[in-house]
C-alpha angles and dihedrals in degrees: 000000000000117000082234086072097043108128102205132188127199125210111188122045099213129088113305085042092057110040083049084055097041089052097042098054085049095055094053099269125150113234099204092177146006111199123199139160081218100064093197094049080059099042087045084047097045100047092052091056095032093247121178098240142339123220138175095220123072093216089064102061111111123240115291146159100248141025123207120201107201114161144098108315104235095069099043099099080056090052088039095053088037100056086042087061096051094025113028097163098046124128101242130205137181136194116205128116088211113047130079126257084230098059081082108018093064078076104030123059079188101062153132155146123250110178124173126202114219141101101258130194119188088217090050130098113227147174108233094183101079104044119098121262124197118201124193114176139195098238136348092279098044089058094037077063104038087050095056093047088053090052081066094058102034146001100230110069119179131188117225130151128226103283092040094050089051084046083056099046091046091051089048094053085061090050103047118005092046104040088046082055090056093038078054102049080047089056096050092045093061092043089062095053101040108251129127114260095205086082091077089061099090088048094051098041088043086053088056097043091052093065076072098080104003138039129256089253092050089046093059117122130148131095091281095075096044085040090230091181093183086066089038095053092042089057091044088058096052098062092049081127103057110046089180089064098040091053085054093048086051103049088042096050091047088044096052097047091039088060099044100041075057097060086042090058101048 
């Protein structure tokens, strides 16, 4: 089956939701179907991929080849049980990085994961056909199918299981959760004391460009990793007014010189 011919229903209106069907409708797809408790998040949804119909009740998609799940993961395995009592014999996927393949596939025999890493906003343009996706299915049909619907979507396709993909996810919410939190408490720093935040653009985008041609570890600067506690203390200081903060200097900047004492040592 050409990917031209595809029938896909979504089932989530936010951001992962949006950018699968986005891609999807670009690469020929047909989006049978866009489900959402908020109707007019699915109609919105919908209008902009030229999708049939929208609904607000899973019993109500239309027939279709495939069936994504993209939605918080706490209420998947209820999609998921909600979707098996109106549509027994659908191909069921599912999104998350977190989430087992099983959560699904224990009502599903047509099932899989497709999870793509990558930071996603629903306002923003971008090119889905360069971000990762990682694809566990429940049996070798399921994945011969399952791979053929994600080269619709990207070019890199990637094979993990359940406990590899949440190692991923955990590792990507370091890299990326975690390290725009701290772009964001930069930001606010700066803010506070008039200057222009936008300064700080070169050195993050530098800090990026580096993982190029060296690793992250070898990438490490800072007075962390010499333990300057002059400069420490003087940070610390600063942020006598905020203990949240302060608490947050300290664990980083032991995290950072207790790593990397370690890698000295070995």
């Amino acid at each position: 089956m050409s990917n031209d011919l595809y029938r896909v229903c979504l089932i989530g209106s936010g951001n992962v939701a949006t950018h699968i069907g986005r891609a999807l409708h670009q690469s020929g797809c047909i989006i049978s179907g866009v489900y959402s408790k908020n109707i007019q998040h699915a109609q919105a949804l919908c209008s902009e991929i030229a999708g049939n119909v929208a609904v607000d009740n899973v019993s109500l998609l239309p027939e279709a080849d495939f069936y994504i799940i993209s939605v918080k993961d706490a209420v998947i395995g209820e999609v998921a049980k909600r979707l098996k009592s109106c549509k027994p014999d659908a191909f069921c996927i599912h999104t998350s990085g977190s989430i087992p393949l099983d959560v699904i596939s224990k009502h599903f025999v047509q099932s899989a994961v497709v999870y793509p890493l990558q930071t996603i906003s629903k306002n923003e343009l971008m090119d889905f056909g360069n971000t990762p996706l990682f694809i566990e299915a429940a049996n070798s049909d399921s994945l011969q199918r399952a791979v053929l619907l994600a080269k619709s979507l990207s070019t890199k396709i990637y094979f993990l299981d359940s406990a590899q993909r949440k190692r991923l996810h955990l590792a990507a919410v370091f890299a990326n959760n975690f390290s725009n939190h701290c772009f964001a408490i930069a930001y606010d720093l700066l803010k506070h004391a008039d200057i222009d935040p936008s300064c700080l653009q070169p050195i993050i985008q530098h800090t990026v460009d580096k993982l190029a041609y060296m690793s992250p570890t070898e990438a490490q600067t800072g007075p962390a990793v010499r333990w300057d506690t002059n400069v420490l203390d003087a940070h610390q200081n600063a942020l006598d007014g905020n203990p949240d903060l302060q608490t947050l200097y300290k664990l980083m900047s032991k995290s950072i010189h207790a790593f990397h004492d370690k890698l000295r040592s070995e």
